[in-house]
C-alpha positions as CSV (number, residue, x, y, z in Angstrom):
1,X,81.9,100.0,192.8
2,X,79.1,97.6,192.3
3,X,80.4,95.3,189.3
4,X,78.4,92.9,187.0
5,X,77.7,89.6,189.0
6,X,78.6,87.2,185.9
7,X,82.6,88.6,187.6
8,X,81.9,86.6,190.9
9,X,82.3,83.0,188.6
10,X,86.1,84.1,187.1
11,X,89.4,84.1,188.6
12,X,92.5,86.4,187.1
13,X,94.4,83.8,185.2
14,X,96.5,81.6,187.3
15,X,99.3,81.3,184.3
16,X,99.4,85.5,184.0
17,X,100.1,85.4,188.3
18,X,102.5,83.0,188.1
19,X,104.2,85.5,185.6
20,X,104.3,88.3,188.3
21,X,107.1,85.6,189.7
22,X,109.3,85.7,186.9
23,X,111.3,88.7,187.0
24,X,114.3,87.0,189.0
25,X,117.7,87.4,187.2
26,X,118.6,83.9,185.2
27,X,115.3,82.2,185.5
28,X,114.3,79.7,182.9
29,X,110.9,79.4,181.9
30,X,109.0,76.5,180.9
31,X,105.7,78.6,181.6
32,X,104.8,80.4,179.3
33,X,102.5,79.2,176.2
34,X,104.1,81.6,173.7
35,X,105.7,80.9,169.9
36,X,109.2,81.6,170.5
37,X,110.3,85.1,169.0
38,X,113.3,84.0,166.9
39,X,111.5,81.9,164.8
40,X,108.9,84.5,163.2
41,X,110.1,85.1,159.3
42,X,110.3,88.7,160.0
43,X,111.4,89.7,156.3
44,X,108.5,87.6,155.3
45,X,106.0,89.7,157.0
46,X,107.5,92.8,156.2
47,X,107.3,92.5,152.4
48,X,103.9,91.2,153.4
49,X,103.1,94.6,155.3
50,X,104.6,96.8,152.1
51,X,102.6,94.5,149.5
52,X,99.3,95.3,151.7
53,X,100.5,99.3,152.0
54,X,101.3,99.6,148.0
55,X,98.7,97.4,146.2
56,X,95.5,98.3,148.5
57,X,96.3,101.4,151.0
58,X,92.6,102.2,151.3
59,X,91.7,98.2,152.4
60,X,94.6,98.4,154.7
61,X,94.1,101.0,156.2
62,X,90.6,102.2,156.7
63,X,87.3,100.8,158.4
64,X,86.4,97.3,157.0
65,X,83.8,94.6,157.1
66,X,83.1,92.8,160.5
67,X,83.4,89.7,158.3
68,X,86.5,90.2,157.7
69,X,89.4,91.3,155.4
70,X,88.1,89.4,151.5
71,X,91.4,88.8,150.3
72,X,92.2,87.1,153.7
73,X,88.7,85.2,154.0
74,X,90.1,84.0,150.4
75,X,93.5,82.7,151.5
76,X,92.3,81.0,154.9
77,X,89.3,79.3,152.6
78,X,92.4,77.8,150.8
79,X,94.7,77.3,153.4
80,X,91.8,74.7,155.2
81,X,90.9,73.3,151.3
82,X,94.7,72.4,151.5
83,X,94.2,70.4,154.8
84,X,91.5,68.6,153.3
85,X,88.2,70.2,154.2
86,X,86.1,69.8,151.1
87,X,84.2,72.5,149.7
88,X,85.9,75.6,151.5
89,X,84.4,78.9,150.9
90,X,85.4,82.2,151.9
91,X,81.7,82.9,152.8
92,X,82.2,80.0,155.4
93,X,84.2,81.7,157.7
94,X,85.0,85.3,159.3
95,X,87.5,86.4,160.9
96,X,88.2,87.0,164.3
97,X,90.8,89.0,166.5
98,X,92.8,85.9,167.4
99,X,91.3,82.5,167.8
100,X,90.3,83.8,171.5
101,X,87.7,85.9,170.3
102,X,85.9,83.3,167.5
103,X,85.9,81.3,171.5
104,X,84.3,83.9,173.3
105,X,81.8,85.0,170.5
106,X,80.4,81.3,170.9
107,X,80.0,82.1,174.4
108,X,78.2,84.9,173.4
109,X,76.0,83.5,170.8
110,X,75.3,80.1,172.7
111,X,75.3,80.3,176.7
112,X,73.0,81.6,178.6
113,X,73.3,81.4,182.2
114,X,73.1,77.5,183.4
115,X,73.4,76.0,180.3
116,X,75.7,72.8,180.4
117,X,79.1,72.9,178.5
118,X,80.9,70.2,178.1
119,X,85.4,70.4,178.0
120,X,88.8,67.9,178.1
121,X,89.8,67.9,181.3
122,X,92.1,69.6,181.2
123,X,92.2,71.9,178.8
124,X,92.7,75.5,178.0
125,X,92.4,77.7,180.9
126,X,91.4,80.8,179.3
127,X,88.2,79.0,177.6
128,X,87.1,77.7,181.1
129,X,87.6,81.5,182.2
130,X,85.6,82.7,179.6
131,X,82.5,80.1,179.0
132,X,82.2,80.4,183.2
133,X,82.0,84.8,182.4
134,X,78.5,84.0,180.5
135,X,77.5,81.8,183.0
136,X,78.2,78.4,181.8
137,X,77.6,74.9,183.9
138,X,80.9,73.2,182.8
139,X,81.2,69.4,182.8
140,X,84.9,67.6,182.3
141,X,85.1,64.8,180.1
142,X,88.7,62.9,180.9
143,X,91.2,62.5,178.4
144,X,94.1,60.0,177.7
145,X,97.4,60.7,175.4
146,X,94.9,59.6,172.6
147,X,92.8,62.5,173.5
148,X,88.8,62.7,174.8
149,X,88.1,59.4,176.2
150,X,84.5,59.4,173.8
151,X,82.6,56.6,175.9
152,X,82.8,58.9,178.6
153,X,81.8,62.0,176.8
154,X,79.0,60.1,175.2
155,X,77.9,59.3,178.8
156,X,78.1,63.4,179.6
157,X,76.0,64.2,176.5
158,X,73.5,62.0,177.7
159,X,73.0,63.3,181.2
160,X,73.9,66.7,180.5
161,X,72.1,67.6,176.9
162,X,74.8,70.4,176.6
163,X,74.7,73.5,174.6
164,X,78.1,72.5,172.8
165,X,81.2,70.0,173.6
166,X,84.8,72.1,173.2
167,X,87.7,70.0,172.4
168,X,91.3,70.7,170.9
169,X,91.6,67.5,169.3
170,X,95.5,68.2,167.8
171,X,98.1,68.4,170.5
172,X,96.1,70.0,173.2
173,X,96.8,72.9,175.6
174,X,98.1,71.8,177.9
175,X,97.4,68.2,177.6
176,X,99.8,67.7,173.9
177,X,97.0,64.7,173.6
178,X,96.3,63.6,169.6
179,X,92.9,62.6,168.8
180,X,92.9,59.3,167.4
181,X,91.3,58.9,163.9
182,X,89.0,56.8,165.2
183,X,87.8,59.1,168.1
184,X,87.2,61.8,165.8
185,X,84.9,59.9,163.4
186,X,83.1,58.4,166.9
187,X,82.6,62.4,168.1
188,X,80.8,63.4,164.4
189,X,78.7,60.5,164.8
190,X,78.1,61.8,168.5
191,X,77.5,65.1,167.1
192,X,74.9,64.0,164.4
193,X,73.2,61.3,167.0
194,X,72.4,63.7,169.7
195,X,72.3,66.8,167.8
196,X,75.0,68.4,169.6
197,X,77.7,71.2,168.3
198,X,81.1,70.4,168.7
199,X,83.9,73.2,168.9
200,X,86.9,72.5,167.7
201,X,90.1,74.3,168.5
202,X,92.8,73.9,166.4
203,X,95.6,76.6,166.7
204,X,98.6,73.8,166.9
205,X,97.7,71.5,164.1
206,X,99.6,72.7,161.8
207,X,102.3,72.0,164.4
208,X,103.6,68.1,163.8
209,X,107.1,66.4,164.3
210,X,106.9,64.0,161.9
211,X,103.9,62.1,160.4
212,X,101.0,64.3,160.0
213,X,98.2,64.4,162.3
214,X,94.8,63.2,161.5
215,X,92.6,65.1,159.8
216,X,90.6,68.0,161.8
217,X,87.1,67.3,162.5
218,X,86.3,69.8,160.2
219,X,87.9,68.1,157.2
220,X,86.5,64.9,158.6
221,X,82.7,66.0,158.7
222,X,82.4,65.6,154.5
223,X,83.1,61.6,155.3
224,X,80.5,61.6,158.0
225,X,77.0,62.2,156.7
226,X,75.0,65.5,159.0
227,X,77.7,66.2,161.3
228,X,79.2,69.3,159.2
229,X,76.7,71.7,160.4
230,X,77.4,70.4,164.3
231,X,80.8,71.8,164.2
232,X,82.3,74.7,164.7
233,X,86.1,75.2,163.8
234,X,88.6,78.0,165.4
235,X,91.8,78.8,163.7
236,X,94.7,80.7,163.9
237,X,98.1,82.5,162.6
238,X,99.2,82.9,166.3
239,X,101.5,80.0,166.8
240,X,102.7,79.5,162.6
241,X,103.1,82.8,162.2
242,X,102.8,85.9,164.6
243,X,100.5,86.4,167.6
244,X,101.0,89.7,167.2
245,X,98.8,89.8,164.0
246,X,95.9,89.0,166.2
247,X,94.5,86.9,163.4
248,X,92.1,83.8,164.3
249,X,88.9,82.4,161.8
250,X,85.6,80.8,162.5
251,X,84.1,78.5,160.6
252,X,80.4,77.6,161.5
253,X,77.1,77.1,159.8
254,X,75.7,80.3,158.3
255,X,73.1,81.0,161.6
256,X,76.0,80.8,164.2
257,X,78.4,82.5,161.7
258,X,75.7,85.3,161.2
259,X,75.1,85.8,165.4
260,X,78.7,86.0,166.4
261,X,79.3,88.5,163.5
262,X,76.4,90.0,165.0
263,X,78.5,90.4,168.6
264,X,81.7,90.7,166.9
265,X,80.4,94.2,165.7
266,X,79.7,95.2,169.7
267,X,82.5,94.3,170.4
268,X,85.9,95.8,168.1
269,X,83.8,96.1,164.5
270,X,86.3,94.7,162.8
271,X,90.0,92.7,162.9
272,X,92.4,95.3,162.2
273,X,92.4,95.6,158.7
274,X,96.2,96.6,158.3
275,X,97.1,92.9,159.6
276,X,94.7,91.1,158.0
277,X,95.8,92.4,154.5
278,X,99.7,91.6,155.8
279,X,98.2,88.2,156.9
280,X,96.4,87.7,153.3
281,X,99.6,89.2,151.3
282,X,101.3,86.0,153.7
283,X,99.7,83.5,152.5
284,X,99.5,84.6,149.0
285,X,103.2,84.9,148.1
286,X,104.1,81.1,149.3
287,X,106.1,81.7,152.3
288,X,104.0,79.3,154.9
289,X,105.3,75.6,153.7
290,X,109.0,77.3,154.3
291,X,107.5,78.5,157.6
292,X,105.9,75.5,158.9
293,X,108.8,73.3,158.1
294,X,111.3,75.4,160.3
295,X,109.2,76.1,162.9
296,X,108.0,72.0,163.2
297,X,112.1,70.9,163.3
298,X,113.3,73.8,165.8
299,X,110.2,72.5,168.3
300,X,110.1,68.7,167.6
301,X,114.4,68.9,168.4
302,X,113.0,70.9,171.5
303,X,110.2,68.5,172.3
304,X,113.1,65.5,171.9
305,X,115.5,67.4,174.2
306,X,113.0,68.1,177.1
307,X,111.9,64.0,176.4
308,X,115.4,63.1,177.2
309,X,116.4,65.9,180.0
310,X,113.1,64.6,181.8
311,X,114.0,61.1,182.0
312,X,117.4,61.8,182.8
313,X,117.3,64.3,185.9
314,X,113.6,63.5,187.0
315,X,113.5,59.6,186.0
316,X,110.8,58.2,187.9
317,X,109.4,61.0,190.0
318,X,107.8,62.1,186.8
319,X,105.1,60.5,184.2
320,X,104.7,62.5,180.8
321,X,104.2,61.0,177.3
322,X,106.0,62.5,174.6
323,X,104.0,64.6,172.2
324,X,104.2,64.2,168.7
325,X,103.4,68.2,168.0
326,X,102.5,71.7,169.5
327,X,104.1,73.2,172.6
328,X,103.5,71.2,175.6
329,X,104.6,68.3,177.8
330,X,101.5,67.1,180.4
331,X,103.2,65.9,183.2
332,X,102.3,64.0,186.7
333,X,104.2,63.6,189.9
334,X,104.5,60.1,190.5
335,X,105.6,60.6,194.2
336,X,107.8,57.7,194.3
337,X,110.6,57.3,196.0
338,X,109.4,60.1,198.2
339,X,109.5,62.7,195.9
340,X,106.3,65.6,195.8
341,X,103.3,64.9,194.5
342,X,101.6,67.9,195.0
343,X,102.5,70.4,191.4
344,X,102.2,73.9,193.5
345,X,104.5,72.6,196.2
346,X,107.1,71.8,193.2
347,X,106.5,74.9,191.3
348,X,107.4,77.3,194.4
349,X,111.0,74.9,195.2
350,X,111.3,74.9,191.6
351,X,111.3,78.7,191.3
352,X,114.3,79.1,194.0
353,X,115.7,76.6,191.8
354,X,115.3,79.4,189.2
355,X,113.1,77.2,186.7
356,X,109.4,77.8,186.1
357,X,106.8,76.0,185.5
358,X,102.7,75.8,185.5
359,X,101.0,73.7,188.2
360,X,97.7,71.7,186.5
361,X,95.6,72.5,188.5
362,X,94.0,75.8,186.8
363,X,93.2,74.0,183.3
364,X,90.4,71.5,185.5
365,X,87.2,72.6,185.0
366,X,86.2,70.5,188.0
367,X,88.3,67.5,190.6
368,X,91.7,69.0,189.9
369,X,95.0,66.6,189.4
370,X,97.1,68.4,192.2
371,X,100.1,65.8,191.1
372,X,99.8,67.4,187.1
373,X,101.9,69.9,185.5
374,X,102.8,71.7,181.9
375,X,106.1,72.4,180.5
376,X,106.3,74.2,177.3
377,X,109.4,73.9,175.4
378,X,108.9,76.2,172.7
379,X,111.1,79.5,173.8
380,X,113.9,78.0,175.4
381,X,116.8,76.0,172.6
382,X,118.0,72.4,174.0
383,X,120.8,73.6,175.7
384,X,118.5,76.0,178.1
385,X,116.1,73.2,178.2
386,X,118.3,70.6,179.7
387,X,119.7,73.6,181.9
388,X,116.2,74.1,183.3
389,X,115.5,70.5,183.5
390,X,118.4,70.2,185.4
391,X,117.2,72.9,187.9
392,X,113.9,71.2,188.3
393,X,115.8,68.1,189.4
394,X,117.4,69.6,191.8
395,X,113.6,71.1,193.2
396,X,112.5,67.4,193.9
């Protein structure tokens, strides 16, 4: 078979290969990017499902707009009013099929083949994956544990004029890196100086041990004269609430918002209207705060037990700072003391060791840290963390 050339830029993903690996008996997996299971409010949801079956059967069930679910567009317009972005309208936003798809419909709508896009590095594989499918020229801009370093992205927007700049400013994947305040009022003023859209990705903000993040970008923009129309913002239920709802937002100025519903119609019509009525019926009886508390102890306890099991077994051979939210430590193998310093090397000892993890490698658009590594703590309790951790200190 003869298959579309755009295919020859894209890899399978490295992180659903490594999966392949995981079948062994016992094996602990720091891997995975996933919500743990245990934690979704099940009973929630289901009284959410019934509501949605007994008060609208015909909106739950049948065909609906490619805009997405009213009722839903409704609650998520509030739900971003509550984290402070001003002047939230349902008509502001659509709905996507997860926050994946409001990514790859702006790599529909924007790239054509060549055009410069600018990314952390690292970031999130599957956004490299999919802006490289519609031919995108991707430029890293390097990041520090308080997120995009912006003299250097400022230096990339000058020599690259790209078609959009994509950043998960809140507790990146896989860095765990939080935007500083003053970085994210520096990037609007970017955005308004040289005209540029930014993308923000935000599906773990909402995830904080402790203090509160800074605002998003989004909620920033009204204190920041012109940049509101130069950003786009991707939500999501998947890590609060249930992936398995499939249920992501974009919010974008009216002409983007109008071509990628435009595409989202090629592509599935609509977001299945039976969970975006349970995902509306969610929201609307109260449940999140509840939610979000549990969900922010069980994984800052988590993030605190990896913190300490990594100091502990791995002590010097390892460099990570401590996140304050999401899912992710962004590690680097110091080599000292003669230890590896090569992640894929230590991934394959660490799976005889019967621990898993992902090499860094894969989320660098370009120059790859070979010595870099993520561990996500979120599906395994303390005890199988320091277990694991244990194993991997016996891989070195």
């Amino acid at each position: 078979m003869q298959f579309a050339t755009r295919l020859d830029n894209v890899e399978t993903s490295a992180i659903r290969e490594l999966f392949k690996l995981l079948g062994k008996p016992g094996i602990i997996s720091f891997a995975g990017g996933f919500p743990d299971s245990a934690m979704f409010d099940v009973e929630g949801l289901r009284e959410a499902s019934q509501k949605a079956l007994a008060e609208e059967p015909g909106g739950a069930l049948q065909y609906g707009a490619t805009e997405g679910y009213e009722p839903l567009r409704a609650q998520l317009a509030a739900f971003e009013r509550s984290k402070g972005v001003a002047d939230m309208e349902p008509n502001q936003l659509i709905v996507t099929t997860g926050s994946q798809q409001a990514l790859d419909l702006i790599g529909k709508t924007m790239i054509s083949p060549g055009d410069k896009v600018i990314v952390e590095g690292p970031t999130f594989l599957a956004t490299i994956q999919c802006f490289r499918l519609y031919g995108a020229d991707i430029q890293s801009a390097p990041i520090d544990a308080q997120g995009v370093q912006v003299d250097r992205l400022e230096q990339l927007i000058v020599e690259h004029r790209p078609k959009f700049v994509y950043l998960i400013p809140t507790f990146g994947n896989p860095s765990g890196a939080l935007l500083s305040l003053e970085r994210r009022r520096r990037i609007l003023e970017l955005a308004v100086k040289y005209q540029v859209l930014v993308v923000e990705d935000d599906p773990y903000g909402d995830l904080y041990f402790g203090e509160a993040p800074p605002p998003s970008l989004l909620a920033l923009a009204s204190e920041v004269p012109g940049s509101r129309e130069w950003i786009a913002h991707c939500g999501s239920m998947s890590k609060v609430l249930s992936p398995g709802l499939r249920v992501g937002w974009l919010v974008a100025q009216p002409e983007l918002l109008a071509k990628a519903t435009m595409c989202k119609q090629f592509s599935d019509a609509h977001t299945s209207t039976f969970a975006q009525a349970t995902a509306a019926q969610y929201l609307k009886s109260g449940r999140m705060p509840a939610t979000l508390r549990n969900v922010r102890q069980k994984y800052a306890e988590r993030s605190h037990g990896m913190a300490e099991a990594l100091k502990r077994e791995l002590g010097e051979a390892i460099e990570f700072t401590e996140p304050k939210g999401g899912l992710f430590f962004w590690a680097r193998l110091s080599g000292r003391g003669g230890k590896p310093t090569h992640a894929g090397e230590f991934a394959r000892r660490a799976i005889e060791q019967g621990v898993a993890f992902v090499p860094g490698a894969p989320f660098f658009a370009k120059d790859p840290d070979l010595a870099t590594l993520r561990l996500s703590f979120a599906t395994a309790d303390v005890d199988k963390i320091r277990e694991g951790v244990g194993r991997l200190g016996r891989a070195l």
